[in-house]
C-alpha positions, 0 to 999 in steps of 0.5 A, spaced: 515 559 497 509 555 500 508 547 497 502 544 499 502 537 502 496 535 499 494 535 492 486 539 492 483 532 491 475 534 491 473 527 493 480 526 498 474 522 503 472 516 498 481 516 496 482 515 504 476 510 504 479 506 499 485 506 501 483 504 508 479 498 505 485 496 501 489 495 508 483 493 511 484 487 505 491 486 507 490 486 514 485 480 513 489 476 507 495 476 511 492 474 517 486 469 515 487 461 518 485 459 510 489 464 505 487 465 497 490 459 493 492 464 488 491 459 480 498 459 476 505 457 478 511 461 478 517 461 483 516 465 489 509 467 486 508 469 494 513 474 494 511 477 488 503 478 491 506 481 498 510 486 494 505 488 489 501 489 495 505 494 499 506 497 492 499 497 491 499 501 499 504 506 499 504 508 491 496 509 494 497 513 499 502 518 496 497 520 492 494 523 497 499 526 501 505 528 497 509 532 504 515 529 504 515 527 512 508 524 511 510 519 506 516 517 510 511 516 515 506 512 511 512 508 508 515 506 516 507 504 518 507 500 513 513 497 514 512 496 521 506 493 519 507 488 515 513 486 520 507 485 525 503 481 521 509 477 520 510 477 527 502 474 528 502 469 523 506 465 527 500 465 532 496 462 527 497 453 526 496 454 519 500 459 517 507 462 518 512 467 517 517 468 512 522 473 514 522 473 505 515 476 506 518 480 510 523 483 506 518 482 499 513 487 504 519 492 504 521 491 497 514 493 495 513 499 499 520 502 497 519 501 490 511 505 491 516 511 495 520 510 489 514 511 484 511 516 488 517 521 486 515 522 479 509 524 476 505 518 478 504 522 485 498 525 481 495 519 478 488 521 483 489 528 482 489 527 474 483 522 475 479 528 478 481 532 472 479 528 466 472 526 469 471 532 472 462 530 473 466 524 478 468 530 483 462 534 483 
């Protein structure tokens, strides 16, 4: 029996492309010389924002690719993404690296993997069937 590897999302290119705007997002905040100063306290609040990212990434793009190697290749791009943008923060005077951060990034792409074999792998698909005027 053939699975297929994508869900039948109709509108797969406007998914794509907020997912993309949503890395591009990350890229800059991680990388920017004048990071978001984030209102409220709470211990290692940071940690909390950079694993509710990659959570954010990796339960996205599971939504679109449901393979099983196209998930674990998402799930090591992100990870070595976030170890790169790890790296090029040391670069930057106002800004450094946390092998913390590092490990928060990991924390949040491995529970978006986790979630992504349940049911909210079909979260988009689900969008798109109860407001079907959206696809058409």
């Amino acid at each position: 029996m053939f699975v297929k590897a994508c869900p039948d999302l109709k509108l797969r290119f406007l998914w794509l492309a907020i997912g993309y705007a949503l890395v591009v997002l990350v890229v800059y905040l991680s990388l920017t010389s004048n990071p978001v100063e984030i209102v409220g306290s709470f211990p290692y609040k940071d940690k909390f924002f950079h694993a509710l990212a990659y959570f954010t990434l990796m339960l996205w793009f599971a939504q679109i690719y449901h393979d099983k190697f196209q998930r674990n290749m998402i799930a090591l791009v992100l990870v070595f993404m976030g170890a790169s943008l790890e790296y090029f923060q040391s670069f930057d005077p106002n800004r450094f690296s946390e092998a913390g951060d590092l490990l928060a990034n990991t924390v949040g792409v491995l529970l978006g993997f986790i979630l992504a074999l349940t049911q909210l792998k079909n979260v988009l698909l689900n969008v798109e069937k109860f407001f079907p005027w959206l696809a058409d």
